[in-house]
N, C-alpha and C positions, 0 to 999 in steps of 0.2 A: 506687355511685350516691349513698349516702348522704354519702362523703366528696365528692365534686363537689356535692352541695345546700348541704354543708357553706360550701366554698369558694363559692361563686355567692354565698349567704348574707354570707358575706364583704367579699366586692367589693361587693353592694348597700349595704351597711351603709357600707362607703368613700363611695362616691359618693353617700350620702342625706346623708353628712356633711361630705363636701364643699361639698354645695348647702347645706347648712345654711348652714355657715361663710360660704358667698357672699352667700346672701340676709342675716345678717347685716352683711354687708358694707355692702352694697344701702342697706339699711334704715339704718346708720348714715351716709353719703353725703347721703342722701335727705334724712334729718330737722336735717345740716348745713344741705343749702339750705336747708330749709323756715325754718329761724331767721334763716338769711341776707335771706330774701324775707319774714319776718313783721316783721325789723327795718327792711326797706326799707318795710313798707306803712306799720309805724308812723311813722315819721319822714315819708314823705308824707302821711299824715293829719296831722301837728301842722302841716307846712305847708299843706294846704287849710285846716283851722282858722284856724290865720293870718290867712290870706288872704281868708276870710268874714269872719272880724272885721275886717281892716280896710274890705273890702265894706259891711258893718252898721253902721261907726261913718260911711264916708262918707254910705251912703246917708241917715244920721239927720241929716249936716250938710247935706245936700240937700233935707230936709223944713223944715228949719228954716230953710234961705234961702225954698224954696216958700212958707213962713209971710209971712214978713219981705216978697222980692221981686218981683215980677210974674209972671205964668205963663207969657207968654212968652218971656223972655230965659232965664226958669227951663229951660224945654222946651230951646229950641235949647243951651242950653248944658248940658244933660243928654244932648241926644240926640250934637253931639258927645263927651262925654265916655264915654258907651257907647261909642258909635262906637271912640274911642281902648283904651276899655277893654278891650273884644272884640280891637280888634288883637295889643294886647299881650300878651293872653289866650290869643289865636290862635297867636302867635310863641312864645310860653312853651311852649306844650304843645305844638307843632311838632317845638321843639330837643328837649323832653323824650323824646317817642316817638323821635325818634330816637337820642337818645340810649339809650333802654329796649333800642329796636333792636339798635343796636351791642352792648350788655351781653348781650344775649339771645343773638345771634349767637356772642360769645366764650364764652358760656355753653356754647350748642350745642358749639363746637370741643370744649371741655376733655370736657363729656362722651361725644361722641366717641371720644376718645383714650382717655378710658375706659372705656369702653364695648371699643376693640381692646386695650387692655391685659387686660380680664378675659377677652375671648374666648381669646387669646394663651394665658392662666394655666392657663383651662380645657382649652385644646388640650395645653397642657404634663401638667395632671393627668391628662387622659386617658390620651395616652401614657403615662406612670408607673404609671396603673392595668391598663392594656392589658398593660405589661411582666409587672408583680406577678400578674395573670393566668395570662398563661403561664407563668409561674414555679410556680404552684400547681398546673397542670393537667398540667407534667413532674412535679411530686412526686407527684402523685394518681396518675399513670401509673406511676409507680417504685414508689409506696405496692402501686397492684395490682399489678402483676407479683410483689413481693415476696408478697404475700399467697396469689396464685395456685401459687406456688413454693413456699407452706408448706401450703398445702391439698393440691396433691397429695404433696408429703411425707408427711403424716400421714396420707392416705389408703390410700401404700404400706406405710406402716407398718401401718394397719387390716388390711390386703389380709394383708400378713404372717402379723399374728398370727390371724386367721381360717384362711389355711392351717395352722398350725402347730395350732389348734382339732381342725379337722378332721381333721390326721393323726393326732393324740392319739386325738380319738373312733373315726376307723376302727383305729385298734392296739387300741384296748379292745375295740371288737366283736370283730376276728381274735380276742384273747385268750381272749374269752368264747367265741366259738364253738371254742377248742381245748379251752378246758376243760372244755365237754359233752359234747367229741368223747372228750373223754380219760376223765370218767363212763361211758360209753357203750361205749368200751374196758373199763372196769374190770366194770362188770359181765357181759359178755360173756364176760372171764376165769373172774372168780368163775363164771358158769352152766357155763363149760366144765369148771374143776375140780371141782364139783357132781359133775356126771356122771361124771367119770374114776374119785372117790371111788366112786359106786355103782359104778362096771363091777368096781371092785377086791373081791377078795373078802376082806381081811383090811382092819380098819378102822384107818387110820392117824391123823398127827397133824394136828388142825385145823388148816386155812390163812388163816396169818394174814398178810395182803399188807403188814405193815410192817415184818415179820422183817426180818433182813440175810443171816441162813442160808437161805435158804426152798430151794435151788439143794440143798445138801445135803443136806436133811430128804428131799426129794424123791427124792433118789438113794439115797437108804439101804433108804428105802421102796420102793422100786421094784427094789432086790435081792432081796427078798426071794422074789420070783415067778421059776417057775421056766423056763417058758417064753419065750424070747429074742425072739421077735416083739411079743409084747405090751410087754416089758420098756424095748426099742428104744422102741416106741410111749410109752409112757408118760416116757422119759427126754427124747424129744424136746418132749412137751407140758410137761414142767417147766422146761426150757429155753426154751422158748417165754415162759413164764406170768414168768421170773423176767427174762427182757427186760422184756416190756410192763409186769411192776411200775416196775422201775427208771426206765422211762421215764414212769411213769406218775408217778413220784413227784418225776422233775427235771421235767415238767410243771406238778406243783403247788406243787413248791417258784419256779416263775418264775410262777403264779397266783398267790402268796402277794407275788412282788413285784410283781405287777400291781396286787394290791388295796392294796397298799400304795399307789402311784403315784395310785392310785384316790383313796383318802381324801386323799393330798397334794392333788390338786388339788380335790378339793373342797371342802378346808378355802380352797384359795386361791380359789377363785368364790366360796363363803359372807365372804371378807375383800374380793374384789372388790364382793360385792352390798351389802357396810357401808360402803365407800367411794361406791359410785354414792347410798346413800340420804341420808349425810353430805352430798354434795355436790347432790344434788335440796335437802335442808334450807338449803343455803349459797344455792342457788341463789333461791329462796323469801325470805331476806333480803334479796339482794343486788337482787330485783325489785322489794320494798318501799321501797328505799332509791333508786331508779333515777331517779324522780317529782324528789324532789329535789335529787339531783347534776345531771338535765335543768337545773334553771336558772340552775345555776352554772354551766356548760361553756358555754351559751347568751351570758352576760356577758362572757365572754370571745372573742365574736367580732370586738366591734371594734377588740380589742387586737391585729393581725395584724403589726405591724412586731417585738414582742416574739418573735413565733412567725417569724417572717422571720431573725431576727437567730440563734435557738436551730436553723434548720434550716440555716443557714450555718456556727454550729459543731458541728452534728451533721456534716455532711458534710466537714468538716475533720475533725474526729476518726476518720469513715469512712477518709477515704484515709489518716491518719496511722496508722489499724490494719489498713490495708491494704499502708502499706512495712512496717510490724514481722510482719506477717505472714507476707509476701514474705522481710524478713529471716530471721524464723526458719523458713519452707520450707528457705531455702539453708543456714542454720544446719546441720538437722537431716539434709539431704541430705548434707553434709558431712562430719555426726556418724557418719553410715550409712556412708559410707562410708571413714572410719577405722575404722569396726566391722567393718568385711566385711573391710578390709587384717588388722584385731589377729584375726580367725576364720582366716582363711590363715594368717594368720603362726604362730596357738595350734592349726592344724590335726593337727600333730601328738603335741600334748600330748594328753592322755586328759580323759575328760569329766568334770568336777568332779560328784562323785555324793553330797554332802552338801555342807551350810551350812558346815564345816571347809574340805570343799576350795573352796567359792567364797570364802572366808575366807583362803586360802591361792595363789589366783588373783589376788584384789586386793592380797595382801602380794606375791606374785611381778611385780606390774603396782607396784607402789613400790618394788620392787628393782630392776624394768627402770630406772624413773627415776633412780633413785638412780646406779645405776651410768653412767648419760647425762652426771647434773652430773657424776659427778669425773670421766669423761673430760673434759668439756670445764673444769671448770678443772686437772685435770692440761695440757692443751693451752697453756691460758694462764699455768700456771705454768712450763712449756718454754719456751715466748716469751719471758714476762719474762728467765726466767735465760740467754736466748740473749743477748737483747738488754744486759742484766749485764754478761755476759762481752763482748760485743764493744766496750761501754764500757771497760771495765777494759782489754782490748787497746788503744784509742784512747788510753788513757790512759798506758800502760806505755810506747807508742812515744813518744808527748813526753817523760813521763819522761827516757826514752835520747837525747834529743834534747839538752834542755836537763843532760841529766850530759854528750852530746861536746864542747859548747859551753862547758861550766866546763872540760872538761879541758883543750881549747884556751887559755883563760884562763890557768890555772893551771897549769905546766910541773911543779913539783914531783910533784902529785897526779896528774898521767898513769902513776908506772907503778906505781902501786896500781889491783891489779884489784876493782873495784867489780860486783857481780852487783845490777844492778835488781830491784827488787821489785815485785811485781803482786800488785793488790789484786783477788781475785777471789769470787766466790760462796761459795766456803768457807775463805778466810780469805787471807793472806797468802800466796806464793810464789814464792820464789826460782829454782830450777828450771825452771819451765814458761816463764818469760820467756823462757829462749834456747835449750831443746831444744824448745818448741814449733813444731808446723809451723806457724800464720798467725804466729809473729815473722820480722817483714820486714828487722830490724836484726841477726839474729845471724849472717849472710854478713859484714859490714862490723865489729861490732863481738865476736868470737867471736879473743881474745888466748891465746897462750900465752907459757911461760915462753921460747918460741926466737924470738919473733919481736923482730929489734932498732930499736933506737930511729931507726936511722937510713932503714929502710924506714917505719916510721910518718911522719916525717917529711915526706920523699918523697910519699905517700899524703895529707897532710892539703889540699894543694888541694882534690885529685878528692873526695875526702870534704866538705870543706865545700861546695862547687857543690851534690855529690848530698843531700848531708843537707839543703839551703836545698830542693833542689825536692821531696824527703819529707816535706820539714816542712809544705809548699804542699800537695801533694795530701793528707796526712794532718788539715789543715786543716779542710779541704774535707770528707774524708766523716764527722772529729766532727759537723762543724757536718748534715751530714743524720742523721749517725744518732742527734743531738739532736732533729732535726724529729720523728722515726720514733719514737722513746722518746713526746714531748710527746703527739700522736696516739694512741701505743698505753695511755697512760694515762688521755684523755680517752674513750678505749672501753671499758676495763675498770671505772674510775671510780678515784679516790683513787690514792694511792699504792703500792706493793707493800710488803706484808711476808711475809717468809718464812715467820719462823718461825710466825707467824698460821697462812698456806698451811699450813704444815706439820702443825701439830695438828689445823686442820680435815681430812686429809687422813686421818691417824690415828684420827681419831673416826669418820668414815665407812667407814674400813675397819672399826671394830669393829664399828659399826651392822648392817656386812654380814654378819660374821662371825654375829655374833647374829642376824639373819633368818634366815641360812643354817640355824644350830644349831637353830630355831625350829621349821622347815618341814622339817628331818629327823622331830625329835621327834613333828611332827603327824602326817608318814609314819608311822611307829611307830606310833602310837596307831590310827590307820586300819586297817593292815594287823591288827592285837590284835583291834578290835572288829568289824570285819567292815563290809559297807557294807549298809548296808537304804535300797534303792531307795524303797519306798511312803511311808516317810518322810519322805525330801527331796522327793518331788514334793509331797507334802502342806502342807510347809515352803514351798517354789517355790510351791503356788498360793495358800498363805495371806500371801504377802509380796504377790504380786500385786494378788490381792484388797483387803491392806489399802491400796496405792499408787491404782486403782480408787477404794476410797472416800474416802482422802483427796483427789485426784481432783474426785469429787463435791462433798466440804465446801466444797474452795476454788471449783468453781462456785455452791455454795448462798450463797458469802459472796459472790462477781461478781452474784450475783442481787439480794441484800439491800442492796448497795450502792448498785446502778441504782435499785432502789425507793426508796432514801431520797433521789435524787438528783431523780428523780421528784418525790415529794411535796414538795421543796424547789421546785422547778418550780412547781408547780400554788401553792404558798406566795407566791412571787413573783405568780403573775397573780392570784391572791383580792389581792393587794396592791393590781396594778394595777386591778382591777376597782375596790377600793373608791374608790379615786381617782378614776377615771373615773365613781361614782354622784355622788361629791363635787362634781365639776364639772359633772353632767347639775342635780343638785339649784341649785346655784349658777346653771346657766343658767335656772331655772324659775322663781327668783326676782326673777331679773330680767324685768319686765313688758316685752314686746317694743314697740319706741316706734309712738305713735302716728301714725301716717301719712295726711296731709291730701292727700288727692287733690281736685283740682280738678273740679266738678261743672258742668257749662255746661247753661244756659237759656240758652231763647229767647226770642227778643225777646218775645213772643207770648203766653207762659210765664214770666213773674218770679217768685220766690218765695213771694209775699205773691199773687198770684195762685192758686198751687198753693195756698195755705193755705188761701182765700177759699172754694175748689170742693173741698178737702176737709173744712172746714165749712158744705157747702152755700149759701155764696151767691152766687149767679150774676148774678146783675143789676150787678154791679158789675167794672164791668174796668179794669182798674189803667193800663194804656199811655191808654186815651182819660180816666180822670181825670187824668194826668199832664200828657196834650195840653191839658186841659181848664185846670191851671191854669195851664199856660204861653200861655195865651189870656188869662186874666183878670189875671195878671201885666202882659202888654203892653198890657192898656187902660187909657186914660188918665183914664176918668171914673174910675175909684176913688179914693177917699180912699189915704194915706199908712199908714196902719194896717191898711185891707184890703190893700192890696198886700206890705206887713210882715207880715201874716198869713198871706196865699196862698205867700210865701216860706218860712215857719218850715212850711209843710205840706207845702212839697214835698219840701226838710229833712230831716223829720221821715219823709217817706216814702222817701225814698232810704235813710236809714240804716236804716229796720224794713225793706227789699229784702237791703242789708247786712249784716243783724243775721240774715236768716234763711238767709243764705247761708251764713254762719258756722256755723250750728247746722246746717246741712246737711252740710257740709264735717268736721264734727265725727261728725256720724251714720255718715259713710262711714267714720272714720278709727275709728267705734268697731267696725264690722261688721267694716272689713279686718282689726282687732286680735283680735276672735273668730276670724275666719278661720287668721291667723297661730295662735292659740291650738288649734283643730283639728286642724291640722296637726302643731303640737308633738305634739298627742299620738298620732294617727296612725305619727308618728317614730318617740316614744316605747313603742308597741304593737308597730310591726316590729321595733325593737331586741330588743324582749322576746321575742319570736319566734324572732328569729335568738340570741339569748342560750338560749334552753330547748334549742334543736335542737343548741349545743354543747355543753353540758349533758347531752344524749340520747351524743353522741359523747364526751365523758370519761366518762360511764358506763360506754360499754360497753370501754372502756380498761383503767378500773379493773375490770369483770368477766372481761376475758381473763386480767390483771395476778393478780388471785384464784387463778383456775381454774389458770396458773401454778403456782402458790406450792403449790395444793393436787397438784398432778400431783409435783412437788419432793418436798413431802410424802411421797406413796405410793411415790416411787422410794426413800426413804429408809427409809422402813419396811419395804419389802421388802427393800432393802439386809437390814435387820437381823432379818429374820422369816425368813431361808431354812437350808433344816435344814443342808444340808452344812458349807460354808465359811462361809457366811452364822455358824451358828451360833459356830464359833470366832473367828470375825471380831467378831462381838457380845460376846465375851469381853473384847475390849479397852475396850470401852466398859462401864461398869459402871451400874447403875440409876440412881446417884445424878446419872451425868452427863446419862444418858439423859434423866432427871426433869428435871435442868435445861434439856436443850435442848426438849425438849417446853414447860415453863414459860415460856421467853423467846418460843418462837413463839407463846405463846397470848398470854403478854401485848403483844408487840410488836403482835401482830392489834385486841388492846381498844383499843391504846391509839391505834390509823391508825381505825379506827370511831369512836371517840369524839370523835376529832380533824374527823374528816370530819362528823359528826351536829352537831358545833358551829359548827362552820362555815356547813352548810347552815343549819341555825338562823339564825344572825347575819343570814346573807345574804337570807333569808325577814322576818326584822325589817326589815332596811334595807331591801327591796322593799316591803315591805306600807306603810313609814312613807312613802318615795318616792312610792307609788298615792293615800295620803290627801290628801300636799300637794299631789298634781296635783290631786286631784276639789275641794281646797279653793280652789285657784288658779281653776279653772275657773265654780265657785259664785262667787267675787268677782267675775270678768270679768261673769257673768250677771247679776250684784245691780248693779254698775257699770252696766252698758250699760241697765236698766232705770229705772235714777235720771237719767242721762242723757235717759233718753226722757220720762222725767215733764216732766225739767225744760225739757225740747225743747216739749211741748205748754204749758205753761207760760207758759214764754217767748213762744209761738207769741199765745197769748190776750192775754197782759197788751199786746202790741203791734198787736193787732189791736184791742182795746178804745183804746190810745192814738192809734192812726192815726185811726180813726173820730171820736177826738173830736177832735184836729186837721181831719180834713177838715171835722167838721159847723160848728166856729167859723167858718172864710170863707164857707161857704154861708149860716148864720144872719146875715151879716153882709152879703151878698150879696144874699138873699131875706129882710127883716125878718116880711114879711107871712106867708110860713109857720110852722107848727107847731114846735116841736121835736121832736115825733114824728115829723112827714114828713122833718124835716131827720135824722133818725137815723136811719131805713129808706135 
């Protein structure tokens, strides 16, 4: 359960980071338009500006004709040019909204499209995360199955040694109760002999039940009475009494090995109860120490594609140790079974009964070898020399070819008999070329001194015909048994030499000889010294033993290895952890942008309204002074100055409407930014969470990874603490290595502790420094948003003190005969 909170922890962590990453996204999009639409407002204010100014310079050339020209023609030609003004006024801001429109509309499209491009992204991460899901939730299934598979393991194994407990203790009871039983005997003897002594009337020799004689003492004494009833009686109780000693006393000589067995195994509970108290002490650190591996294992949750990528070569390395596995199954089935053929086949040889004769088994298993190679290069040195010689045949019959051919030629030199010579494997010979049976020429060319020239003659046609098509077919099988040489060379390798062959051939016969003369000798020596069985099995089980704990070392070093592979591991993700504080710290620094949300009043409700009733004054309503002076604007009795008056107020009031919409708009953008800021840390508290709780699970890693090491430990000392073989087996190892391997694991242990205390340390600094710049970040936002608000109220006053005196100037100007206190109420 713990590993599934694990992983759930996991995947929350993904997708809080994901959304992060989004709303990042979001927020930089946002704050594009926002500059996009702050640059567009600014650029349409310099054009209103504009556009009042050239308003304010007309209208002052229209007071100063009203000066100058009549009121009438002033009016009608004022009032069309309003007239004109408003149209074009009307047309301009017509095109403009619509154009706004259009822009606004394209606007909407783009965000649209993406607005489905992130759904799309989302729908894609999801899937990814859905996969990586299940991907975690078959290894958690795999992880317990595996785990359920080693719990009842080691339970059977429990189960085991508890039986094996119990039969020990119930043999000690039977023991004990034979050996009371056998007290119990003994004195029952003694009381019976007691009495036999008084029945007797002459007083014999004390009985002493450890004698060896007591059988004889008994008989001597008991001749002496003259009576043969009694005498009977009495020889039978001595015979009786010198059983139940003897069996009394091989009773206690196997109570003496009981109690032996006795103290063995208590001394090994008193070495088990110093190992369970060693390990309650191990355990007691390793619980102090658990608090802060928790929040390192915790940091490392959101690193999950690292652990992604390590359980894809963990499980490659599975199956890769599952073909070598497989391979050496078949290996070793293979091996067994050559061993079961070389036990048939050694079945009749007698049982090697010392170290000489398996010494003398393995020289006879390199004698079998030995004699395997010179058979087979004896084989292939028969080949060669076949192959030699049928050379040297192909060779001989050209030879004779090309000598019928000269002798044709040359008439003289025909009745000189010439003997061909053949170049063969051991040297030159004349002879074998024509009394050989494969010479296929000595029918044809086989002369004596009777035959005459003129039958040669006669004959050299048909000879020449035949010798053209000997020459053709003997061509023909040079030329394969050239192919056949080429090939048999390319098998054997290199070229042949004899005399090479030769001496090697020599050398291994003497090699043999001398094994031979070897393993007589050892016979000898065997037969002389006699064979002591108890010996070599002692020998056989201390070879064993020592193969067993060699065995062991090389799993203690498969052990030592993974652990360093291990902490190399866990070296790798404190890496990536600190990277990943590094950029959580870089994201904190960066103040998340401010975001102007747009705030809408109503008609009804202006902000300078809102201002007014949150300063308590009610009497005053901002839409009917508005109406108000767009009434006294349109009357024509005022002067030119009140009406440029009543203008610069309404002015004036539009923009403090403006000016507090902005500080409104700012208000929002400063709440949403604490908002944003809560949340960071909200984030920032679950990460920490799910950071502690991995943290909680590499602890308890490293405590199995311990308890391991420490279990290793105790199988190794007992290796070397057990009296039989154990103890001769410890012979080989002497104190000083002993001391040293004991030294490396203590130190190896300081120095994975030290390593690990530094660490967490480090990682406790960079947390604790991490927590200060949030809560420092935090106080800024606070101290910000607060200056902000001064300046909000502030601002709020100094324009409500300016509006008010704008407004009271066209009323004082309006209503001369009032106060200026009535005019400022």
């Amino acid at each position: 359960m713990q590993e599934v909170r694990h992983e759930q922890h996991k995947s929350a962590a993904a997708v809080s980071e994901l959304r992060a990453k989004l709303h990042e996204e979001k927020l930089r999009e946002l704050h594009s338009v926002r500059e996009t639409l702050l640059r567009q407002h600014e650029s349409e204010l310099l054009r209103v500006i504009k556009i009042k100014d050239g308003e304010i310079q007309r209208l002052q050339a229209l007071v100063n004709a009203l000066r100058d020209g009549s009121t009438d023609k002033v009016k009608s030609a004022l009032m069309v040019e309003v007239r004109e003004e408003a149209r074009r006024g009307f047309e301009a801001e017509r095109s403009r909204l619509q154009q706004e429109i259009s822009e606004l509309k394209g606007v909407k499209r783009q965000m649209e499209e993406a607005l489905n491009v992130a759904l799309q992204a989302d729908k894609i991460k999801a899937a990814e995360i859905r996969s990586v899901y299940h991907l975690h939730q078959e290894e958690i299934n795999r992880i317990k199955k595996e785990c359920e598979r080693e719990i009842r393991r080691l339970m059977d194994e429990i189960k085991v040694k508890e039986r094996t407990v119990l039969s020990l203790e119930r043999d000690l009871g039977v023991q004990v109760a034979n050996a009371r039983k056998l007290q119990q005997q003994n004195l029952a003897v003694s009381d019976q002999l007691a009495v036999i002594k008084d029945l007797s009337p002459k007083k014999e020799v004390p009985y002493s039940p450890g004698a060896g004689d007591t059988a004889d003492n008994t008989a001597n004494s008991v001749s002496k009475f003259h009576s043969p009833p009694f005498t009977v009686l009495l020889v039978n109780a001595a015979h009786t009494c010198c059983s139940e000693i003897r069996l009394a006393s091989s009773q206690e000589v196997a109570q003496q090995l009981d109690e032996k067995d006795a103290r063995r195994f208590q001394l090994k509970i008193a070495e088990l109860s110093s190992i369970i108290r060693r390990l309650e002490d191990r355990n007691a650190l390793l619980s102090e120490e658990r608090n802060e591996l928790l929040k390192r294992l915790r940091e490392a949750e959101s690193q999950y594609k690292p652990l992604l990528d390590k359980n894809r070569r963990l499980s490659r390395k599975n199956e890769e140790l599952a073909h070598a596995f497989r391979r050496m199954e078949n290996k070793l089935r293979f091996v067994t079974q050559e061993n079961i053929e070389m036990r048939e086949k050694a079945g009749t040889l007698r049982r090697p009964s010392s170290l000489n004769d398996l010494d003398q088994s393995h020289e006879e298993r390199e004698m079998e070898f030995l004699r395997l190679q010179v058979l087979e290069q004896q084989n292939i040195i028969d080949d060669l020399s076949k192959a030699l010689e049928t050379a040297g045949y192909v060779k001989n019959v050209i030879e004779r070819d090309m000598l019928l051919r000269y002798r044709r030629q040359d008439p003289t030199r025909r009745r000189r008999s010439l003997k061909p010579v053949i170049e063969t494997f051991f040297g030159y010979d004349e002879e074998a070329s024509i009394d050989s049976d494969g010479s296929s020429l000595s029918y044809h060319t086989d002369r004596t001194p009777c035959t005459p020239e003129d039958d040669l003659m006669d004959e050299e046609g048909m000879l020449k015909e035949e010798t053209e098509f000997r020459f053709r077919q003997l061509t023909m099988e040079y030329q394969a048994l050239q192919r056949a040489y080429a090939l048999l060379q390319e098998q054997v390798g290199g070229t042949f030499d004899a005399e090479k062959e030769i001496k090697i051939r020599e050398q291994l016969q003497a090699e043999l000889n001398l094994y031979k003369s070897r393993i007589t000798d050892l016979e000898c020596v065997l037969s002389q010294q006699g064979q002591d069985t108890k010996w070599i099995e002692e020998k056989q089980a201390l070879f064993q033993r020592n193969q067993e704990l060699v065995e062991k070392m090389r799993q203690m070093e498969t052990e030592e290895l993974r652990f360093k592979h291990e902490i190399q591991d866990t070296k790798d993700q404190n890496e990536l952890l600190e990277f990943r504080i590094l950029e959580l710290e870089e994201r904190e620094r960066r103040s998340p942008a401010i975001n102007f949300q747009n705030v809408h009043f109503t008609e009804a409700m202006s902000p300078l309204q809102v201002y007014l009733q949150a300063e308590g004054v009610t009497d005053i309503i901002i839409m009917d002074l508005m109406k108000k002076l767009d009434i006294l604007g349109d009357n024509a009795n005022l002067s030119n100055e009140e009406q440029v008056a009543i203008i610069h107020a309404r002015t004036v009031l539009t923009l403090a409407e403006k000016w507090l919409e902005h500080i409104e708009l700012t208000k929002s953008a400063l709440q949403q930014k604490m908002k944003d800021i809560e949340n960071e840390k909200e984030l920032f508290s679950r990460q920490k969470g799910y950071l502690d709780e991995e943290l909680d699970y590499r602890k308890q890693s490293m405590d199995q990874a311990n308890k391991r090491i420490l279990e290793l430990e105790a199988m190794l000392f007992d290796a070397l603490q057990q009296e039989n073989a154990g103890a001769k087996m410890s012979e080989l190892l002497t104190e000083e290595e002993r001391d040293s391997l004991r030294r490396a694991v203590d130190q190896w242990k300081r120095q994975v502790l030290s390593e690990l205390r530094e660490k967490d340390s480090q990682i406790l600094r960079e947390r604790m420094e991490l927590l200060q710049h949030a809560q420092q970040v935090i106080t800024a936002g606070h101290a910000a948003f607060e200056k902000k608000d001064s300046q909000e109220k502030e601002g709020r006053e100094d324009w409500y003190l300016i509006s008010l005196c704008v407004i009271a100037h066209p009323l004082s100007l309006l209503c001369p005969h009032l106060t200026p206190l009535a005019v400022g109420t």
